[in-house]
C-alpha positions as CSV (number, residue, x, y, z in Angstrom):
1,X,32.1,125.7,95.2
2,X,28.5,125.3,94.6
3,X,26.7,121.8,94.9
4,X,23.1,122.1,92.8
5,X,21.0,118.5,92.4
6,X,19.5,118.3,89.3
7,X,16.3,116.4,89.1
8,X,15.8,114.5,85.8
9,X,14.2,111.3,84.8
10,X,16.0,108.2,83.2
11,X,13.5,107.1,80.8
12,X,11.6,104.3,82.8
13,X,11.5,103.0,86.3
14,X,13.4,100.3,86.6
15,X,16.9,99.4,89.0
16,X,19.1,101.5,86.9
17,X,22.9,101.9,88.0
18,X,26.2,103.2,86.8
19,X,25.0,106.0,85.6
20,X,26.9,108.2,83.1
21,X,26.7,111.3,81.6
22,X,28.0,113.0,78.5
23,X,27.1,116.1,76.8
24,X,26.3,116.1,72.9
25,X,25.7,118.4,69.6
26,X,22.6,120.8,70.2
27,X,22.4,121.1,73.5
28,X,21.1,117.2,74.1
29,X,22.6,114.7,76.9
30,X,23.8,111.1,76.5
31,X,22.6,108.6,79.3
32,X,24.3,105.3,80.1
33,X,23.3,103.0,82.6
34,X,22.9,99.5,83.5
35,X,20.1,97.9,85.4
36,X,21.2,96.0,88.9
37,X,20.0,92.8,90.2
38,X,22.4,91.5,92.5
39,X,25.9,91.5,93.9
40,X,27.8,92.6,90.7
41,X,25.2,90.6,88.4
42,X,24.4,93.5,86.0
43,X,21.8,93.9,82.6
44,X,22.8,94.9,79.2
45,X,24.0,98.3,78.6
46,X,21.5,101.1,78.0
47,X,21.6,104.5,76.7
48,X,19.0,107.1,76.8
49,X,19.2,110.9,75.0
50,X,17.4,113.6,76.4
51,X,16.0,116.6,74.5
52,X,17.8,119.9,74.9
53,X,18.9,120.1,78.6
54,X,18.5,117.5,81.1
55,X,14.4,116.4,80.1
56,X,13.0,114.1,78.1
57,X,15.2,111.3,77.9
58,X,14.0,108.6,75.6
59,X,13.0,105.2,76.3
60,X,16.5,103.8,77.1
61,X,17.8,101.0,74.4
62,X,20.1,98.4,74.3
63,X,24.0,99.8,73.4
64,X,24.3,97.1,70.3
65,X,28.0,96.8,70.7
66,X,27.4,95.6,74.5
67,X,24.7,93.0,74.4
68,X,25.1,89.8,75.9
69,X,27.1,86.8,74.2
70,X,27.1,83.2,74.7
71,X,30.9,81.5,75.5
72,X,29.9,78.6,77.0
73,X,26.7,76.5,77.7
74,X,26.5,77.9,81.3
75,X,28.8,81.0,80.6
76,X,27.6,84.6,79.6
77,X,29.9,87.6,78.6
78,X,28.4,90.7,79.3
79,X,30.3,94.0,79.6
80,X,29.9,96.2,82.7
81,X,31.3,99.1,84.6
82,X,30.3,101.3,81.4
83,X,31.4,105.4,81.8
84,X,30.9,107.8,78.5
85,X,33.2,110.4,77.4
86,X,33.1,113.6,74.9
87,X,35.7,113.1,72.4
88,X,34.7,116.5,70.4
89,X,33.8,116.2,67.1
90,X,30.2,114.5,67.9
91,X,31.7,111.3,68.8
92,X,31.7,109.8,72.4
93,X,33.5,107.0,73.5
94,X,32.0,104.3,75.9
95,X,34.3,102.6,77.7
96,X,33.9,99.4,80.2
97,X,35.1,95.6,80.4
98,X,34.0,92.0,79.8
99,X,32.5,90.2,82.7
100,X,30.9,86.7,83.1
101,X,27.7,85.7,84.0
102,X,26.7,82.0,85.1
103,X,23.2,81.0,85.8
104,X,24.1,81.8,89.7
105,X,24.8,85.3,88.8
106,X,28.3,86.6,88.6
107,X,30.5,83.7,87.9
108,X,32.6,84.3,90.5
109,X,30.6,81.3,91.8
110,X,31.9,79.7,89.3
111,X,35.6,80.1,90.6
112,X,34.7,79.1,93.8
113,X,33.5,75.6,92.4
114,X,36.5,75.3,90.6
115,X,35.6,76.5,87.2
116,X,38.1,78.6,84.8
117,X,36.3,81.8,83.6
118,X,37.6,83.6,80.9
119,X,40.0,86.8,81.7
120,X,38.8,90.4,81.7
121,X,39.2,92.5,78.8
122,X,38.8,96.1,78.1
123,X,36.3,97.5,75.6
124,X,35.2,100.6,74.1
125,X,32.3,101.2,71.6
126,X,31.5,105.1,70.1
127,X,28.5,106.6,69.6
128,X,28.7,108.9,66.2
129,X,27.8,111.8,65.2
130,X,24.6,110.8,63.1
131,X,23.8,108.5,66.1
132,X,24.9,105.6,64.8
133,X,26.7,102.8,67.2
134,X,30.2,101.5,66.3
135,X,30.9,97.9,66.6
136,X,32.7,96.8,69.9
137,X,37.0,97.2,70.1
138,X,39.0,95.5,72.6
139,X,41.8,98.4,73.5
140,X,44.7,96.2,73.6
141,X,47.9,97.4,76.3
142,X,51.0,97.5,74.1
143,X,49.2,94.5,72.1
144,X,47.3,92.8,75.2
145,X,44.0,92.6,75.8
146,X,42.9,89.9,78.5
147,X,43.5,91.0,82.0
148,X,43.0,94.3,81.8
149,X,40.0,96.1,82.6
150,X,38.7,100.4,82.3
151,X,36.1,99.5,85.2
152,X,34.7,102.7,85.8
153,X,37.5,104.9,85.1
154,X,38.3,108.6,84.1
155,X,40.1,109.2,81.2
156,X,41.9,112.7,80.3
157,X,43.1,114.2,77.2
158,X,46.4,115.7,76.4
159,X,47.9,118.8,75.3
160,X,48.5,116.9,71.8
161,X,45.1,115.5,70.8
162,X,45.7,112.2,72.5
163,X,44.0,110.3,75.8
164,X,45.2,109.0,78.7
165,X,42.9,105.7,79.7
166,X,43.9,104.2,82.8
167,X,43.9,100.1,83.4
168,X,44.2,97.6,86.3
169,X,46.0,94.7,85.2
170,X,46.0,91.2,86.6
171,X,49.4,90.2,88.3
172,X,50.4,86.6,86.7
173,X,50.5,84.5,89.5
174,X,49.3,86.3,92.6
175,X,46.0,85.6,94.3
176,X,44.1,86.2,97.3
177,X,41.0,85.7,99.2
178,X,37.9,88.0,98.6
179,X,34.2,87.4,100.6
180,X,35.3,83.5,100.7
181,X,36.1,83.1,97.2
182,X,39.8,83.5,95.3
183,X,40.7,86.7,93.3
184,X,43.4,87.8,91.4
185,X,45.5,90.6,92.6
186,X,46.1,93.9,90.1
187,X,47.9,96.5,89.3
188,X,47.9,99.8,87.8
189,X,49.4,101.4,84.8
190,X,47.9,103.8,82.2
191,X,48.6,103.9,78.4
192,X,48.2,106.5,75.5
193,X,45.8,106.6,72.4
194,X,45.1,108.1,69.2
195,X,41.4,108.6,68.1
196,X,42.1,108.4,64.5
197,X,38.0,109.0,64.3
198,X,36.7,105.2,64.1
199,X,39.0,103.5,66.9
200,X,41.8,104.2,70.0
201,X,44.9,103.4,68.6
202,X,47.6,101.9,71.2
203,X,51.3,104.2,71.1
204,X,52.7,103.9,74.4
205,X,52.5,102.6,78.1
206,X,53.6,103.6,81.5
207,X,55.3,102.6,84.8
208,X,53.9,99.7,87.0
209,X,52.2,100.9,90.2
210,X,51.6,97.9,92.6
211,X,50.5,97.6,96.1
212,X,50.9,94.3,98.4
213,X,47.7,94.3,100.1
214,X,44.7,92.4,99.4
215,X,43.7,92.5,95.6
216,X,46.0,95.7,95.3
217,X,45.6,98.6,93.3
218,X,42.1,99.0,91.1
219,X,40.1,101.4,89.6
220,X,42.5,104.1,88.4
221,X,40.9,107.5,87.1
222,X,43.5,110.6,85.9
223,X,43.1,114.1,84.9
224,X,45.3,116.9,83.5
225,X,45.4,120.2,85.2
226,X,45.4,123.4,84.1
227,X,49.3,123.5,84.5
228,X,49.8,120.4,82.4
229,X,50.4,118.2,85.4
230,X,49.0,114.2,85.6
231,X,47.2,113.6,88.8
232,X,46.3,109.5,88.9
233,X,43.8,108.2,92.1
234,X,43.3,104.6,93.1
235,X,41.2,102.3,94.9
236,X,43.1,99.9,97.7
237,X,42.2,97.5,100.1
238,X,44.3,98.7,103.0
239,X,42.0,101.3,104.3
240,X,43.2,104.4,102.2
241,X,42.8,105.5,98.7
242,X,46.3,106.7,97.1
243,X,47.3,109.5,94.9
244,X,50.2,110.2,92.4
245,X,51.3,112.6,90.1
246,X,53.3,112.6,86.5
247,X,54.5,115.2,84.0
248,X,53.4,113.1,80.8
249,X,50.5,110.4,82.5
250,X,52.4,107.6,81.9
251,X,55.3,107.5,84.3
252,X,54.0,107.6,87.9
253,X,55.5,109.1,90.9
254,X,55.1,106.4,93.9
255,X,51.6,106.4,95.2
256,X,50.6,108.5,98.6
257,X,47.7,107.5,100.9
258,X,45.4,110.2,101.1
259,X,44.9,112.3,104.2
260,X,43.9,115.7,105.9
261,X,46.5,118.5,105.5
262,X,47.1,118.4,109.6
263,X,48.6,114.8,108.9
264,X,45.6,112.4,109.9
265,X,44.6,109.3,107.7
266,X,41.7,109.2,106.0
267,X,40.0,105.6,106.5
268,X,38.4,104.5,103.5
269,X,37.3,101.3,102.2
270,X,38.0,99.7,98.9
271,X,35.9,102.2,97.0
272,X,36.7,104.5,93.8
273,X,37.7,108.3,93.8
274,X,37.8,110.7,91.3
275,X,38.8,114.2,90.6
276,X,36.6,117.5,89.3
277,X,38.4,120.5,88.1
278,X,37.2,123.9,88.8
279,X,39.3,127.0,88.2
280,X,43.0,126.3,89.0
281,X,41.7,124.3,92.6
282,X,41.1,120.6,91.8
283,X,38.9,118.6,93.9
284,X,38.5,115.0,95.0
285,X,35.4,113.0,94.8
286,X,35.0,109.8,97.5
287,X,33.6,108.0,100.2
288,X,35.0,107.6,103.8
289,X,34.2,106.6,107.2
290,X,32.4,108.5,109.4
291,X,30.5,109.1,112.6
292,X,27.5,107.7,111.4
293,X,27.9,105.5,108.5
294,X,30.4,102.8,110.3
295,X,27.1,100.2,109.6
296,X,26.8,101.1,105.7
297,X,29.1,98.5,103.5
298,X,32.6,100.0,102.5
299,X,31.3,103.1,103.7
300,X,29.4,104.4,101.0
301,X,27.3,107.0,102.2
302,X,27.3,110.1,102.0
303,X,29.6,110.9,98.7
304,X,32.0,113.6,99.7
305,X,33.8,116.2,97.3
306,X,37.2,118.1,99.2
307,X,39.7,120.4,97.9
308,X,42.6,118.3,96.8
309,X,46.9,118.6,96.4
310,X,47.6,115.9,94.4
311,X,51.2,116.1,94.4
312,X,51.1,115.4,98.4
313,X,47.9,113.3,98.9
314,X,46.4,116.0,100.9
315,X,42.8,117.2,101.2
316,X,41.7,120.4,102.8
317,X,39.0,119.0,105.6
318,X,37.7,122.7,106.1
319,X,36.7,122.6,102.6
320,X,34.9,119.1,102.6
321,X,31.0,118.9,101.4
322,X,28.2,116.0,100.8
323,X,27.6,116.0,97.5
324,X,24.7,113.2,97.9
325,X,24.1,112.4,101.7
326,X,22.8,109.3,103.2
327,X,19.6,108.3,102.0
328,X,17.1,105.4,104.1
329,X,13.9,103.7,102.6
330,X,11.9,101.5,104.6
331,X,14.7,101.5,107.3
332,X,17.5,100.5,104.6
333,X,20.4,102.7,103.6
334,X,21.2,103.3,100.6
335,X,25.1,102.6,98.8
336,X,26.9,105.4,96.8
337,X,30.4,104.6,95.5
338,X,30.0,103.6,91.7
339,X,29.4,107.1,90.9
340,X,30.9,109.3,87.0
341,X,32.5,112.6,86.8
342,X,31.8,114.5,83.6
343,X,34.1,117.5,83.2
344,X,31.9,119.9,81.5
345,X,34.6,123.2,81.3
346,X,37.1,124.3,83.9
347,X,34.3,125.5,85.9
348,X,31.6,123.0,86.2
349,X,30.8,119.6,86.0
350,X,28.3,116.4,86.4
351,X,28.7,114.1,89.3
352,X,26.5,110.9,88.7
353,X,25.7,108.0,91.0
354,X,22.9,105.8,92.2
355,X,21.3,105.3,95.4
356,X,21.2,101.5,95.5
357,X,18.7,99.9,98.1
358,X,19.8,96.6,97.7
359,X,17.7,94.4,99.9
360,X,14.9,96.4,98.5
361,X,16.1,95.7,94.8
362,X,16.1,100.0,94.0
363,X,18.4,102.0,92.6
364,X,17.7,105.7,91.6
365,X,19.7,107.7,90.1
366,X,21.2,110.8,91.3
367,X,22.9,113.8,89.3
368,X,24.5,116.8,91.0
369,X,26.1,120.1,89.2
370,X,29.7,121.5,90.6
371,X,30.4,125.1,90.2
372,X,33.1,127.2,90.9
């Protein structure tokens, strides 16, 4: 496995994060990002298209099917968390979920005070192939919409033309306490769709996958294998991230906690995975604790990239590589942990994150190439 950065600019200078990458017609490359100003307080969705290859990116715009809306006098719903996929044909799908912004920032002040904000819901817009925007779609969960969320997931395709998006769903009734303010808990569970070439279309759901500890089981990504196998990893709040497998992405085998194939936990910490495919190995994408990042939030720096078994929940520590390594400026370090995987064939793909200085108000983007 080969690691290559790929320099590029975004279009403009500004705090862009959540970057996201998907390739379109004649060689150009789609662009989506967000721009950061505090604790999960988050701008409009941009886009940006670059020439042929990974230069000249246009002067990011607005995605019209995300812009802000008013709900309430002191209540904004924005949509966040946004990841782009290549649905063939020359349309991609971008996929995210409604959050709420209150003239504090994210209205999670809002709960705190004792306020009722509105529920999460999951959307999807798609960007055509005469580069025209669709209008926004909620993607409803066997008819539901609130209280599910896509937050920066992976989705897969299957064998018969459909997609497997994966969800984290609030658990009526449970709560728990989150940096001093009260969350709901989730769990997971993934659902298949039909692109009938304007919208998703809802046919089935899976199993419930649910795990006691804090807020429970979140950000869900899956991916199909070369042998037609389902491979689903989650973020916990336990110290682990978990993996499970299925034969048709919707029923689940019961979640394993990653660790190194000589038995030892991994320690990580309430942060995302995902998985890259090269060649019949597949490969895990994360963050973990180390020797030297202990002081860096949830651990997230550097962004590692392992040789994974699914099926067991093992990776192969021999094989382990940064794919972007600590970073500092003006004594800060940087977070990594938000980060896209675009599967580009079975031997190569796009890993996509930002380096956020957050006392500093920077983020910079960062794109890496996989090869076999």
């Amino acid at each position: 496995m080969k690691i290559l950065p790929i320099p590029f600019q975004s279009g403009d200078r500004k705090q862009w994060f959540h970057p996201g990458f998907s390739p379109l017609q004649n060689g150009r490359t789609l662009l989506t990002k967000q721009e950061i100003s505090g604790a999960d307080y988050y701008g409009e969705p941009a886009f940006s298209i670059s020439g042929c290859g990974m230069e000249n990116f246009s002067v990011p715009q607005k995605i019209p099917a995300f812009i802000n809306r008013k709900r309430q006098e002191h209540l904004i719903e924005g949509v966040a968390d946004i990841r782009p996929f290549d649905l063939g044909n020359g349309h991609t799908a971008v996929l995210g979920c409604t959050t709420f912004y209150c003239d504090k920032g994210n209205a999670e002040w809002e709960h705190s005070a004792g306020k009722t904000v509105p529920q999460n819901e999951p959307v999807v817009c798609f960007l055509r192939p005469d580069g025209s925007w669709s209008e926004l779609f909620y993607l409803d969960v066997d008819g539901l919409t609130a209280g599910y969320r896509t937050a920066c997931s992976q989705i897969t395709a299957t064998p018969d033309g459909c997609w497997i998006i994966p969800f984290y769903a609030e658990i009526p009734g449970k709560t728990c306490e989150i940096f001093g303010c009260k969350s709901v808990c989730f769990c997971a569970i993934t659902a298949k769709y039909r692109f009938d070439g304007e919208k998703f279309v809802f046919l089935e759901k899976g199993n419930v996958l649910e795990n006691p500890v804090g807020r429970g089981f979140c950000e869900p990504s899956v991916m199909l294998s070369n042998r037609e196998e389902y491979f689903l990893t989650l973020r916990a709040e336990d110290g682990h991230g978990y993996a499970a497998h299925s034969s048709d992405g919707l029923n689940w085998s019961t979640p394993v906690a990653w660790h190194w194939s000589g038995g030892s936990e991994i320690e990580m910490s309430s942060t995302q995975q995902h998985y890259v495919k090269l060649g019949n190995k597949i490969f895990l994408v994360y963050t973990r604790k180390d020797e030297g990042n202990q002081h860096i939030f949830r651990f997230r720096a550097p962004l590692f990239i392992a040789e994974a078994d699914p099926f067991c929940g093992i990776l192969k520590r021999e094989t382990e590589q940064i794919v972007f390594d600590r970073q500092q400026k003006n004594g800060e370090e940087a977070w990594f942990g938000n980060f896209h995987v675009t599967q580009l064939s079975g031997e190569r793909a796009w890993i996509a994150d930002s380096a956020l200085f957050s006392k500093q108000k920077i983020a910079m983007p960062l794109l890496a190439e996989i090869t076999d």
